[in-house]
C-alpha positions as YAML, in Angstrom:
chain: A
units: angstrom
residues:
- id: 1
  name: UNK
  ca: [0.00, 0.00, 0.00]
- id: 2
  name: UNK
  ca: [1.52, 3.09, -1.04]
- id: 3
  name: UNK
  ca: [0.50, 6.81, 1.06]
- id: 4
  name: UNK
  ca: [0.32, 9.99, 0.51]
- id: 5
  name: UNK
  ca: [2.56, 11.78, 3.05]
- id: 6
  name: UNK
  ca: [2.99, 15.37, 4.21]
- id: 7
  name: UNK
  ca: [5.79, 16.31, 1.75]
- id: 8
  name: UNK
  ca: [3.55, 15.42, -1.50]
- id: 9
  name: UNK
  ca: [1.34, 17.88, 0.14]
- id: 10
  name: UNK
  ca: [3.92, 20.78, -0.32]
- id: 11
  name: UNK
  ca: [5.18, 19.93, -3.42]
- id: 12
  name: UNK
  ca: [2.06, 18.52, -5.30]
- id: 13
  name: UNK
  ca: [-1.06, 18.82, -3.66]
- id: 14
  name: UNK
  ca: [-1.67, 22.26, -2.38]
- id: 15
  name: UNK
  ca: [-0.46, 23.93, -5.90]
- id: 16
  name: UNK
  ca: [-2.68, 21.24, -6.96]
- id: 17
  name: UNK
  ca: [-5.75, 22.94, -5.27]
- id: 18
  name: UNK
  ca: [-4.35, 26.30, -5.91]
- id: 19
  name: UNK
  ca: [-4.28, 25.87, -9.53]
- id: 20
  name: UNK
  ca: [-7.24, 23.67, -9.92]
- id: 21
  name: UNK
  ca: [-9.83, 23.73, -7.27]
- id: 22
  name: UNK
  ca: [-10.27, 27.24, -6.60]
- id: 23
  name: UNK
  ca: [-12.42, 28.24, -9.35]
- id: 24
  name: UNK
  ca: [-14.75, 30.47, -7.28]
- id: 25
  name: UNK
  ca: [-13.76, 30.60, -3.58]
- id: 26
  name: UNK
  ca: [-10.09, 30.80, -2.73]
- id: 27
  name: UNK
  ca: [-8.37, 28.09, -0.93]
- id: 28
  name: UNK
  ca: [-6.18, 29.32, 2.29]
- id: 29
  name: UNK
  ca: [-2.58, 28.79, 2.29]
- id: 30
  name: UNK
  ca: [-2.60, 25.23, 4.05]
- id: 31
  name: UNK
  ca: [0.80, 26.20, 4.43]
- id: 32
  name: UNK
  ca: [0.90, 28.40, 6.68]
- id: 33
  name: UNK
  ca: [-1.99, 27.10, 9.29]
- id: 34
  name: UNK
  ca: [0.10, 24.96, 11.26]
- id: 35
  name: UNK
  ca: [-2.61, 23.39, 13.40]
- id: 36
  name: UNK
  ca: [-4.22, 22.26, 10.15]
- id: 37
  name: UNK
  ca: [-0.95, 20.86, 9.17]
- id: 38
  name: UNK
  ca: [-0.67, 18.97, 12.27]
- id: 39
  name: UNK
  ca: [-3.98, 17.49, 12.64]
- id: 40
  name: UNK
  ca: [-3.70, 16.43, 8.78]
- id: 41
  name: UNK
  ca: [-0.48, 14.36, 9.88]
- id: 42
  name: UNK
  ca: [-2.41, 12.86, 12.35]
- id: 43
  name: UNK
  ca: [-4.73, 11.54, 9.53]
- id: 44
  name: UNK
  ca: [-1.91, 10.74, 7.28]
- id: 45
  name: UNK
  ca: [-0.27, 8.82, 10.27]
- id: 46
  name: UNK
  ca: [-3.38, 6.59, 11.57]
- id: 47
  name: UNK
  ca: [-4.17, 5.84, 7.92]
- id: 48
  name: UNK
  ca: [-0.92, 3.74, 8.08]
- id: 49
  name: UNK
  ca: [-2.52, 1.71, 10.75]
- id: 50
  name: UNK
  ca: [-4.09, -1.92, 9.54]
- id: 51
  name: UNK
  ca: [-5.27, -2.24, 12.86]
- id: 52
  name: UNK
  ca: [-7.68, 0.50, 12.27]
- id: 53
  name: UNK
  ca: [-8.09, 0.34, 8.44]
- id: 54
  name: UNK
  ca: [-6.98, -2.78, 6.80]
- id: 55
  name: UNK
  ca: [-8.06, -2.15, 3.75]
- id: 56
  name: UNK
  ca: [-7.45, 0.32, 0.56]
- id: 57
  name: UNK
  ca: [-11.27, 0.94, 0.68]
- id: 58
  name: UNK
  ca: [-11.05, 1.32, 4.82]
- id: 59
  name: UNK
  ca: [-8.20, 3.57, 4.32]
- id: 60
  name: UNK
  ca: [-9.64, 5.91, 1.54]
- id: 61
  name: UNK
  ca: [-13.05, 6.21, 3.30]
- id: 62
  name: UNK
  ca: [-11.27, 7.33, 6.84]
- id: 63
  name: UNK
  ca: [-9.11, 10.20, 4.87]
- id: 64
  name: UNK
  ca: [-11.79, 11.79, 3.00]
- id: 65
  name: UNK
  ca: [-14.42, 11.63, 5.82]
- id: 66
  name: UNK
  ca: [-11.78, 12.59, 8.38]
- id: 67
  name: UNK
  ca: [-10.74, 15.46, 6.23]
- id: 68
  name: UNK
  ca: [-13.84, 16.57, 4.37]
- id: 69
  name: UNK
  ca: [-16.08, 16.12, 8.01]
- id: 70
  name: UNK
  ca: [-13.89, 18.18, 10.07]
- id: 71
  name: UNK
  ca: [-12.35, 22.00, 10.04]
- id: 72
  name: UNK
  ca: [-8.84, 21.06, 10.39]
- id: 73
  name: UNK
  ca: [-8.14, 24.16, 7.98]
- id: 74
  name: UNK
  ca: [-9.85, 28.27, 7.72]
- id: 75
  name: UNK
  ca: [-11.54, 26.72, 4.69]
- id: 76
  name: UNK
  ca: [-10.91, 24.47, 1.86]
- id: 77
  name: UNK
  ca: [-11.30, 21.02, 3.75]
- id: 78
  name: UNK
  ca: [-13.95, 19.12, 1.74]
- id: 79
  name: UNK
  ca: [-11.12, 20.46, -1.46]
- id: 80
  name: UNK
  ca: [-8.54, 19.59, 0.43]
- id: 81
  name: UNK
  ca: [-10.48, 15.69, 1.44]
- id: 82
  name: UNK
  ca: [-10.76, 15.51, -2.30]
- id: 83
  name: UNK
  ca: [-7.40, 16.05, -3.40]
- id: 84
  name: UNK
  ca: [-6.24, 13.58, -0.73]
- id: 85
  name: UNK
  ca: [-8.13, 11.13, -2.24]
- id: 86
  name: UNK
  ca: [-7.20, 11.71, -5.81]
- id: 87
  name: UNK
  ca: [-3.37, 11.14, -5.08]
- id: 88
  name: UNK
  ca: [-4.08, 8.33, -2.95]
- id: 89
  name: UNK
  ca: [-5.71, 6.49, -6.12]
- id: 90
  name: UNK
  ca: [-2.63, 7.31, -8.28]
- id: 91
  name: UNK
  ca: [0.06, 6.33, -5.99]
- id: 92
  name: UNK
  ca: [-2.09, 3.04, -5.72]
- id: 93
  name: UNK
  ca: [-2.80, 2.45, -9.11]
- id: 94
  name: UNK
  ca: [-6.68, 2.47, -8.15]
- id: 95
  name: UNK
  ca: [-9.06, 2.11, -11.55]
- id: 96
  name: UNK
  ca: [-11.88, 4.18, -11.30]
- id: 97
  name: UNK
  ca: [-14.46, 1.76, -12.85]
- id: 98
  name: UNK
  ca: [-16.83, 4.02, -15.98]
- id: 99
  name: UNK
  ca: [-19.99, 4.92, -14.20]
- id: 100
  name: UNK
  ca: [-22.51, 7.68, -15.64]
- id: 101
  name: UNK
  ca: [-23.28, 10.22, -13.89]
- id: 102
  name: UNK
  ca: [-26.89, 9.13, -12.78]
- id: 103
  name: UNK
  ca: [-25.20, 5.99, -11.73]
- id: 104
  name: UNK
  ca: [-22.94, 7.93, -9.07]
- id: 105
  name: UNK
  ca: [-26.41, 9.89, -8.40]
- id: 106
  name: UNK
  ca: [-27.95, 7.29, -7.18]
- id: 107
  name: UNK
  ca: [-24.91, 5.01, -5.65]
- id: 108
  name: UNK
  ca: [-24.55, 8.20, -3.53]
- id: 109
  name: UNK
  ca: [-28.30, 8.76, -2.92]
- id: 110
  name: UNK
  ca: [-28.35, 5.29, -2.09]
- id: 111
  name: UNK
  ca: [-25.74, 5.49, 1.01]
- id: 112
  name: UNK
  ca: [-27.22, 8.90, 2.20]
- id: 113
  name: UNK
  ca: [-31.20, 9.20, 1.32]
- id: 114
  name: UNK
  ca: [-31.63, 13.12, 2.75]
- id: 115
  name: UNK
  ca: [-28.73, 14.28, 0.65]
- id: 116
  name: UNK
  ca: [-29.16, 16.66, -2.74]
- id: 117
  name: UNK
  ca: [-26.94, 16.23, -5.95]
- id: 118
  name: UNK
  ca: [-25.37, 18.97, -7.15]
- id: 119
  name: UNK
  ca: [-25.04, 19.56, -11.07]
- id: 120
  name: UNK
  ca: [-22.37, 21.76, -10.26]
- id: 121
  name: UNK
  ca: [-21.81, 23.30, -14.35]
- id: 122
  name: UNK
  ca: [-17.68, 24.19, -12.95]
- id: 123
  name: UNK
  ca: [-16.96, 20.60, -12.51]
- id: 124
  name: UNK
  ca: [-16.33, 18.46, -15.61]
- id: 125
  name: UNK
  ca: [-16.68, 15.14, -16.19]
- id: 126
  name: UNK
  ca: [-18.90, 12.48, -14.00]
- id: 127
  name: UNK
  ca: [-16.29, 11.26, -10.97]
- id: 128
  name: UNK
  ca: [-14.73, 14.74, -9.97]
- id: 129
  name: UNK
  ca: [-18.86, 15.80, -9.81]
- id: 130
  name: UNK
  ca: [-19.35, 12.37, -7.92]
- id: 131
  name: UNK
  ca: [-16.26, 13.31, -5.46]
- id: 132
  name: UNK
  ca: [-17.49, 17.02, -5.25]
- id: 133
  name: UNK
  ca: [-21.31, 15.65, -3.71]
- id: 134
  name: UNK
  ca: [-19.48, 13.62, -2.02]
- id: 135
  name: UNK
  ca: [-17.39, 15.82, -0.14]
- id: 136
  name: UNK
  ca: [-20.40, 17.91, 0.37]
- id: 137
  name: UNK
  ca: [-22.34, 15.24, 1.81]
- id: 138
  name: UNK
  ca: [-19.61, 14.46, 3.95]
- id: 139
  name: UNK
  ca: [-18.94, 18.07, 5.56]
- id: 140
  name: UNK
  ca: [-23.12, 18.33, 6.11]
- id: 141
  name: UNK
  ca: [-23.53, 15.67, 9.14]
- id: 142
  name: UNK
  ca: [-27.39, 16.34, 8.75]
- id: 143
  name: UNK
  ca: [-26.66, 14.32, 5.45]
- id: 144
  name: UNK
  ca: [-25.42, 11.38, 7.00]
- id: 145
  name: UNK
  ca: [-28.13, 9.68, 8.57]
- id: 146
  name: UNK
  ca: [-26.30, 9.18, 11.68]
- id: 147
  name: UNK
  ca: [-24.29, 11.11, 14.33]
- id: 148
  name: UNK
  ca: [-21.77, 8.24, 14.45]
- id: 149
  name: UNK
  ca: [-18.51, 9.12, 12.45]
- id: 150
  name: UNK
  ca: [-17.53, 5.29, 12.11]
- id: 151
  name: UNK
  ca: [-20.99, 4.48, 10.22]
- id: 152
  name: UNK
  ca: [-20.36, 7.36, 8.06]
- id: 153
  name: UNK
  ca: [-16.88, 5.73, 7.45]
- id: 154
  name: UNK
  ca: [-18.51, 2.25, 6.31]
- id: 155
  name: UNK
  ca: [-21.01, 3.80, 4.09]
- id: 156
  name: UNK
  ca: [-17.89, 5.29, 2.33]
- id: 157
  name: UNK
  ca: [-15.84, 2.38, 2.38]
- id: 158
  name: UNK
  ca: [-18.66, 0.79, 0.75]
- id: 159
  name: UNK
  ca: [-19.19, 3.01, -1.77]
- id: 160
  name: UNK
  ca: [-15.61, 3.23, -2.46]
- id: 161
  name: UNK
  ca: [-15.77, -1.25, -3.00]
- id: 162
  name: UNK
  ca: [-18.19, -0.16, -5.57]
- id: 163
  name: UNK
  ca: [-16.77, 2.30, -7.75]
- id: 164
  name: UNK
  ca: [-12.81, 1.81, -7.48]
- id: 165
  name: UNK
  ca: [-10.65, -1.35, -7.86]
- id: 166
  name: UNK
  ca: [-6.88, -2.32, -6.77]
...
């Protein structure tokens, strides 16, 4: 299992953001919000653990819902959770498996019955509008169906056994 660590962050993934998920509301600079950065290493640390996550699909679920679901950053997270995830597919070699749009509609309406889709027109192409809803979903706990964090994580992890394959 390969991981994203914190140095990818400052070299890839926050110029990543900068550059190309900040199309109307600026991200912060992650940079320079050092309890951010330090409760993000705490989620790229635990992830490590196959005690807690010992699977890909365990693993992918905790980092997005840890990072989209909390406000470890001034703003930015549920961009920030998405990004994560995105880099954690490519240094695994994940295949995102072709699903339409209405299919990740309803996979995701599926999981989470009270939650809205979001045609969002800025986002192109069907998973980065599947991984935008779902970050939104995430960060809106009335969305979840649940107050418990590690029922949120299943439903993830589940949808992530559906749509992704190491």
């Amino acid at each position: 299992m390969q991981y994203v660590d914190l140095e990818l962050y400052y070299n890839i993934v926050f110029e990543f953001i900068y550059r190309y998920l900040t199309n109307e509301e600026p991200a912060p600079h992650y940079e320079e919000e050092p309890d951010g950065i330090e409760k993000l290493k705490k989620v790229l640390g635990l992830v490590q653990v196959d005690e807690y996550y010992p699977d890909f699909y365990e693993k992918a679920a905790y980092m997005i819902c840890s990072i989209a679901g909390s406000q470890y950053f001034s703003n930015g997270n549920k961009r920030l959770a998405v990004a994560t995830l995105l880099f954690f597919l490519i240094e695994n070699e994940a295949e995102i498996l072709d699903t339409s749009t209405d299919d990740y509609k309803n996979i995701l309406e599926r999981e989470f019955e009270s939650c809205t889709w979001d045609s969002n027109v800025n986002i192109r192409g069907e998973h980065p509008l599947f991984l935008y809803n779902l970050a939104v979903v995430i960060g809106t706990r009335k969305c979840w169906g649940t107050n418990d964090f590690s029922v949120l994580k299943e439903k993830v992890a589940s949808i992530f056994r559906t749509i992704y394959r190491i």
